[in-house]
VEXSE-993958 format. One line per field, with one value per residue: residue number from 1; x, y, z of N, C-alpha, C, O in turn. Coordinates in nm, 2 decimals, always signed. Layout:
N
nr = NUM,... .
nxx = X,... .
nyy = Y,... .
nzz = Z,... .
caxx = X,... .
cayy = Y,... .
cazz = Z,... .
cxx = X,... .
cyy = Y,... .
czz = Z,... .
oxx = X,... .
oyy = Y,... .
ozz = Z,... .
//
This chain:
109
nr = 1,2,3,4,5,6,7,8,9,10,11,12,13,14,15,16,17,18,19,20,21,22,23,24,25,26,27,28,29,30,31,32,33,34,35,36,37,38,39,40,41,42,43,44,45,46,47,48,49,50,51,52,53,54,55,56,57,58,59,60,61,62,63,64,65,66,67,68,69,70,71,72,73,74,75,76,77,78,79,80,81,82,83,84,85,86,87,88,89,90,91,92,93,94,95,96,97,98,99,100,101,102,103,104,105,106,107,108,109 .
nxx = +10.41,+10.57,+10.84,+10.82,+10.84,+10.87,+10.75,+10.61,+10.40,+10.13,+10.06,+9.88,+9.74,+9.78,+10.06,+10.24,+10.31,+10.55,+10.73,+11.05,+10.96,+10.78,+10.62,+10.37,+10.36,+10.07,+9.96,+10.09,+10.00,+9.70,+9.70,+9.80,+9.61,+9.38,+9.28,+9.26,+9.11,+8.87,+8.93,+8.74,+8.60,+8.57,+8.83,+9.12,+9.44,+9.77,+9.97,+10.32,+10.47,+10.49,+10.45,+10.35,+10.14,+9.95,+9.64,+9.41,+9.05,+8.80,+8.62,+8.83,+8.88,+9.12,+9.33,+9.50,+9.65,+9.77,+10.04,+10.12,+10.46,+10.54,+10.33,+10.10,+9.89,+9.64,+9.56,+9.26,+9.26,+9.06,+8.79,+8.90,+8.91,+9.04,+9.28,+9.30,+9.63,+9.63,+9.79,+9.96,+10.07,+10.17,+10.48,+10.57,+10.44,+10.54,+10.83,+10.77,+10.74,+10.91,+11.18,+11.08,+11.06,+11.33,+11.44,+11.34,+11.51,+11.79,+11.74,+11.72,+12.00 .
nyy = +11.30,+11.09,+10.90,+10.78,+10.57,+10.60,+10.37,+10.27,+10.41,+10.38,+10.24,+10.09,+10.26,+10.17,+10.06,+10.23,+10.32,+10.19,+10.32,+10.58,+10.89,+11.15,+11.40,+11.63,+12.00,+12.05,+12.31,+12.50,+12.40,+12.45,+12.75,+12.73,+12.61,+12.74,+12.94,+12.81,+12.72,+12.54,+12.37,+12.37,+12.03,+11.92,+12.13,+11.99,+12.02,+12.04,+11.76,+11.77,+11.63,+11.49,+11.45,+11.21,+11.21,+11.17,+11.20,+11.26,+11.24,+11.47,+11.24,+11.01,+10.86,+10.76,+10.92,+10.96,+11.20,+11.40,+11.63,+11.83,+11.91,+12.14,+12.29,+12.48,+12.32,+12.07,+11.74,+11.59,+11.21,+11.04,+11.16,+11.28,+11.54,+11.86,+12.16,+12.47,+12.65,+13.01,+13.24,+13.41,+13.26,+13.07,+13.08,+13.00,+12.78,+12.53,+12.59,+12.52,+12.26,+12.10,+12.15,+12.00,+11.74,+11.74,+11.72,+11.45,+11.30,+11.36,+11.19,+10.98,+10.90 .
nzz = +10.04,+9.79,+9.65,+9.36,+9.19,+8.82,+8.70,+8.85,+8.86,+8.85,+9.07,+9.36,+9.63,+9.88,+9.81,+9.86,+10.08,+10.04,+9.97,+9.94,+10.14,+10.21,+10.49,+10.44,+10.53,+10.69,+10.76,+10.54,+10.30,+10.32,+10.33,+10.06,+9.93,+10.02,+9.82,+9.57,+9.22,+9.06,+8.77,+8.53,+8.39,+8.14,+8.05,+8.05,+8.20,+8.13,+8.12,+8.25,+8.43,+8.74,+9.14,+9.38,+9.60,+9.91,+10.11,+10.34,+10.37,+10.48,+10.60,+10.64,+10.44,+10.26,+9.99,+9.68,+9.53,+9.30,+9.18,+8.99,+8.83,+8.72,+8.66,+8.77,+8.94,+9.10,+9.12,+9.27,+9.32,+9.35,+9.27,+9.05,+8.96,+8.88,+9.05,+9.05,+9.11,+9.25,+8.97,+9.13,+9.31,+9.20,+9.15,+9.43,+9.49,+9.35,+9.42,+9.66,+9.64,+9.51,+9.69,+9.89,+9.75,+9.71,+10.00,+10.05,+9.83,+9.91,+10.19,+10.16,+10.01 .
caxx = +10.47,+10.60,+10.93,+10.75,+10.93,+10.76,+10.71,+10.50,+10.27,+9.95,+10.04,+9.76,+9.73,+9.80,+10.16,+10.28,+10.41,+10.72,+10.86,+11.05,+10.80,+10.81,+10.54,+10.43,+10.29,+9.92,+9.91,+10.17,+9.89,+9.60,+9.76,+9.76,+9.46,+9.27,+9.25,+9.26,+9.02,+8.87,+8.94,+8.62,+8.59,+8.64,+8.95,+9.24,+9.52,+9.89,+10.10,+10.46,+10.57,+10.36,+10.44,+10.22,+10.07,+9.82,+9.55,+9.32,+8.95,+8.73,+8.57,+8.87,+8.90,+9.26,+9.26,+9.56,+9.69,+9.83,+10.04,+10.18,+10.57,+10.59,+10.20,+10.01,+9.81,+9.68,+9.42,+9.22,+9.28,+8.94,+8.74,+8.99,+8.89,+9.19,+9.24,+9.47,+9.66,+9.64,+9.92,+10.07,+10.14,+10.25,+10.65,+10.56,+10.38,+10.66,+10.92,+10.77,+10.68,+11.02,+11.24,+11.02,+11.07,+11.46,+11.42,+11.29,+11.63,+11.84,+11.75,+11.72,+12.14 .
cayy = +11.29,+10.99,+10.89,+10.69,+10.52,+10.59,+10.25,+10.22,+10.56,+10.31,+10.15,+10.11,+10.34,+10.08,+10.01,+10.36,+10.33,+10.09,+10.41,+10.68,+10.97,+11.31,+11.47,+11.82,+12.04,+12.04,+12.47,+12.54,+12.34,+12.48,+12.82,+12.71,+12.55,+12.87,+13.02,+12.79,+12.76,+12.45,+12.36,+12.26,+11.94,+11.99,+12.19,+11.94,+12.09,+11.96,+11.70,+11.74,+11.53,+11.46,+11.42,+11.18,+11.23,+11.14,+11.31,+11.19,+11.30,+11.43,+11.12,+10.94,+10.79,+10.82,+10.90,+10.98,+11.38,+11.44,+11.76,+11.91,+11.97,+12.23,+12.38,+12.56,+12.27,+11.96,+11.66,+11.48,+11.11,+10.96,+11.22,+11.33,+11.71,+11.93,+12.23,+12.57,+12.76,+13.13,+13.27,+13.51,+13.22,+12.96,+13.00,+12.98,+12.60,+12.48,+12.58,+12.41,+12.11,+12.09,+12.17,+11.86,+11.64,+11.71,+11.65,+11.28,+11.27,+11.37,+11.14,+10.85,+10.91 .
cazz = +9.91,+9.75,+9.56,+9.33,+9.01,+8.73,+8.64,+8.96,+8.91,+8.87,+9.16,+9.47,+9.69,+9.97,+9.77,+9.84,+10.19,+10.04,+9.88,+10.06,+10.14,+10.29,+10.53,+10.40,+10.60,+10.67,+10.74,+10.38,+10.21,+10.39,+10.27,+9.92,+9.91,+10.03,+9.70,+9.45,+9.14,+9.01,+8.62,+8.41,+8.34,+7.97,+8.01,+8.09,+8.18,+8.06,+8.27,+8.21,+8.54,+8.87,+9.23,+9.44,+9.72,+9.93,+10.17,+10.43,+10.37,+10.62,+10.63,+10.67,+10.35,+10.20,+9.82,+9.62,+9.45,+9.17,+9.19,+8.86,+8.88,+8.63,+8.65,+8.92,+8.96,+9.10,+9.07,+9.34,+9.22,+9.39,+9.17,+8.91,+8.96,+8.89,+9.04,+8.98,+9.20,+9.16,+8.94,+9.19,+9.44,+9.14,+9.18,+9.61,+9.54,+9.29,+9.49,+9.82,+9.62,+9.51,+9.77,+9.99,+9.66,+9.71,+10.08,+10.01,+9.78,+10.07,+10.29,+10.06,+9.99 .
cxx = +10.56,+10.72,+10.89,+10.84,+10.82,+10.74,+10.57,+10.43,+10.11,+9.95,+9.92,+9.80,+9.81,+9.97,+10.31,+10.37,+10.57,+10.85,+10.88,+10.97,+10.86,+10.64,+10.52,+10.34,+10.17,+9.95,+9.96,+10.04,+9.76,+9.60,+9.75,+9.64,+9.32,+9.19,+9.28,+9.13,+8.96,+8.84,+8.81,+8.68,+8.66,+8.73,+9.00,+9.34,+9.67,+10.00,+10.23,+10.55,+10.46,+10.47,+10.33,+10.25,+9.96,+9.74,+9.46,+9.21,+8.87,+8.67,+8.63,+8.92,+9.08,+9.27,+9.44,+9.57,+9.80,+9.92,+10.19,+10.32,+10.59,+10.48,+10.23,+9.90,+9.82,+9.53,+9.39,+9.19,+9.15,+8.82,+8.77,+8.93,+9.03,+9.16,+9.38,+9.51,+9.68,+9.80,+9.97,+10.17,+10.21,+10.37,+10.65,+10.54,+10.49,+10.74,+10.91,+10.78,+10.87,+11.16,+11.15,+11.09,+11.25,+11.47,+11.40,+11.48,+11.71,+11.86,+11.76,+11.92,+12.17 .
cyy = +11.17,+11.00,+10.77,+10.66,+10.56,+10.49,+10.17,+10.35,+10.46,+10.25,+10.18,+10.17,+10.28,+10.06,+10.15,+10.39,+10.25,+10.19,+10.53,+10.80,+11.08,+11.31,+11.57,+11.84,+12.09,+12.23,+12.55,+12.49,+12.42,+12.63,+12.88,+12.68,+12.64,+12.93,+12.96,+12.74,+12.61,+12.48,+12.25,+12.15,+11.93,+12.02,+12.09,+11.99,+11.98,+11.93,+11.72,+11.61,+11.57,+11.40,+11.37,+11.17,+11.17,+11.21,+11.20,+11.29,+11.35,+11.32,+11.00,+10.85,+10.85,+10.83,+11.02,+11.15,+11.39,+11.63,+11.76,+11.92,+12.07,+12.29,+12.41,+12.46,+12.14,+11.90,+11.55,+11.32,+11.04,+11.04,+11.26,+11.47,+11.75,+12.09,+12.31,+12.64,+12.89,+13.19,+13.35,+13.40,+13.06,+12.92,+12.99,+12.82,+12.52,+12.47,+12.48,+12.29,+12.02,+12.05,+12.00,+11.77,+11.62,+11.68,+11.52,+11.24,+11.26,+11.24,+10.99,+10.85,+10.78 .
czz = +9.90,+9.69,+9.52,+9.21,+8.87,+8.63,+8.75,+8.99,+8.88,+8.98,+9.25,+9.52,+9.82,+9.93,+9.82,+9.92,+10.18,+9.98,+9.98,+10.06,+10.24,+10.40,+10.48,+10.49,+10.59,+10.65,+10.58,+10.30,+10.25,+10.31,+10.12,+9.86,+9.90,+9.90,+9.57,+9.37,+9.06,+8.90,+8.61,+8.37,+8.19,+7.93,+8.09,+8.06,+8.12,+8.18,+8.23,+8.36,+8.66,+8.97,+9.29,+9.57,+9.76,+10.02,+10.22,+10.46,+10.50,+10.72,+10.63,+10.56,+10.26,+10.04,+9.79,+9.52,+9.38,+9.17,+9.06,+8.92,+8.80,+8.64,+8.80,+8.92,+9.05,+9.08,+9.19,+9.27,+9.25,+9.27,+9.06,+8.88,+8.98,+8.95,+9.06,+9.09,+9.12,+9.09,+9.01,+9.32,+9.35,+9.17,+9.31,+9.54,+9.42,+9.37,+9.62,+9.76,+9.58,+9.59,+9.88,+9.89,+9.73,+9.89,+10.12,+9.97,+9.84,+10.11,+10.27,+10.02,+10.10 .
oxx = +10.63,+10.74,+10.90,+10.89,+10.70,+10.72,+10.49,+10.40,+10.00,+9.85,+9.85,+9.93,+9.91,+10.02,+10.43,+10.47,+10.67,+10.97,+10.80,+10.91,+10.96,+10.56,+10.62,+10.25,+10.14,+9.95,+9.90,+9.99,+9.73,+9.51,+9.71,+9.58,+9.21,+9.07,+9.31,+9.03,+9.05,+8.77,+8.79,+8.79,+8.78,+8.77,+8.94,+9.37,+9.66,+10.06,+10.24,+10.65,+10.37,+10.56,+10.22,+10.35,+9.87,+9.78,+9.43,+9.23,+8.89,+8.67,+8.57,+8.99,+9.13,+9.22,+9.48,+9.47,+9.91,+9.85,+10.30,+10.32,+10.70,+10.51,+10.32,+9.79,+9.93,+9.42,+9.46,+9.10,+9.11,+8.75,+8.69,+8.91,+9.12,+9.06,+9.50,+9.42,+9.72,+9.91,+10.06,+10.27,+10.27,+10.41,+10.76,+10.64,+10.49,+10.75,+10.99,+10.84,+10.91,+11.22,+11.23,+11.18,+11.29,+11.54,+11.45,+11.55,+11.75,+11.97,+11.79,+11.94,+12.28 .
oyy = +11.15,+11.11,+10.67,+10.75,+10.53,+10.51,+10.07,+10.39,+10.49,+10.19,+10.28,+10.18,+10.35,+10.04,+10.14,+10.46,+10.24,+10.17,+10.58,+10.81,+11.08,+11.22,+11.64,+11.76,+12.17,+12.27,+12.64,+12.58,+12.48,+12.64,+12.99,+12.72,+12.64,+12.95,+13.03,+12.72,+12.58,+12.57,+12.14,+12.15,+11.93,+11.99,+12.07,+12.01,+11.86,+11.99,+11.65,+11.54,+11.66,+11.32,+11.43,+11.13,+11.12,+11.33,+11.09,+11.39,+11.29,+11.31,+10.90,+10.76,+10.96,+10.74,+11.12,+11.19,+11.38,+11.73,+11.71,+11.93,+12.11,+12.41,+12.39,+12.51,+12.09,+11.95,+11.45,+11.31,+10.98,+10.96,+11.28,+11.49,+11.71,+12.14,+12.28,+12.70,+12.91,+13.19,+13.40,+13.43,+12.96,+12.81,+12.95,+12.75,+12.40,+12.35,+12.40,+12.20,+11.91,+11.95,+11.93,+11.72,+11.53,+11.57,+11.48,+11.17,+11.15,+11.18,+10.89,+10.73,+10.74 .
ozz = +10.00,+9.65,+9.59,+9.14,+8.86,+8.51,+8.74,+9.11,+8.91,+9.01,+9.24,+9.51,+9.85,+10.04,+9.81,+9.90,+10.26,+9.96,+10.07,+9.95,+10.32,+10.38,+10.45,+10.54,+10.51,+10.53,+10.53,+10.23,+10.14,+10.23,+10.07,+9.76,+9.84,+9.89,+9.48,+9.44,+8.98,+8.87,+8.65,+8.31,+8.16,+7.82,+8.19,+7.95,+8.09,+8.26,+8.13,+8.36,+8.67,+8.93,+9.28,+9.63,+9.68,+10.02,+10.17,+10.53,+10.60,+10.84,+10.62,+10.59,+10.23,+9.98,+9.86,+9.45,+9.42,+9.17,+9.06,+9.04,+8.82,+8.61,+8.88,+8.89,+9.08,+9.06,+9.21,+9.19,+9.15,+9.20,+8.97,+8.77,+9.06,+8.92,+9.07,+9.16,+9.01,+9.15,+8.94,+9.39,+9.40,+9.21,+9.33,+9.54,+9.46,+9.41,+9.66,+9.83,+9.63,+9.58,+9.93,+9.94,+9.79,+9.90,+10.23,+10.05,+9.85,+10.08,+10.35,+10.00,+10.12 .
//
């Protein structure tokens, strides 16, 4: 996870490491990930504010995520599939996402 400006959310992918950045944890994600639901095409859901991230494919390829600050969601940036977390573990993946975001803020002081 990134502290990205939001004058630099188009930036490259490659540009990403100049901002300060968190680790999250692979197993918390893993966790969340288990059970969440991909959004139809069709249905786009609503950004109010985005945390970025990134992720390293199986195949190694590193591709950019999109994770909602106010939804239960998020969006693989290489395919732009969104997908939902279930609503019983929404205020859980806010809160983590959060609480890391303010961790970044922290340590950047």
């Amino acid at each position: 996870m990134y502290d990205v400006p939001r004058i630099h959310y188009n930036s490259p992918i490659d540009s990403l490491s100049q901002f300060d950045s968190v680790r999250l944890s692979l197993q918390t994600l893993q966790q969340f990930f288990s059970s969440v639901t991909k959004i139809p095409k069709e249905i786009r859901p609503y950004w109010e504010g985005v945390y970025i991230c990134t992720a390293q494919t199986e195949t190694g390829q590193r591709i950019e995520v999109y994770v909602s600050t106010f939804g239960g969601f998020f969006m693989n940036g290489n395919t732009m599939d969104c997908y939902e977390i279930p609503d019983e573990r929404k205020e859980d993946w806010q809160k983590y996402f959060k609480d890391e975001w303010m961790s970044i803020k922290r340590a950047s002081r």
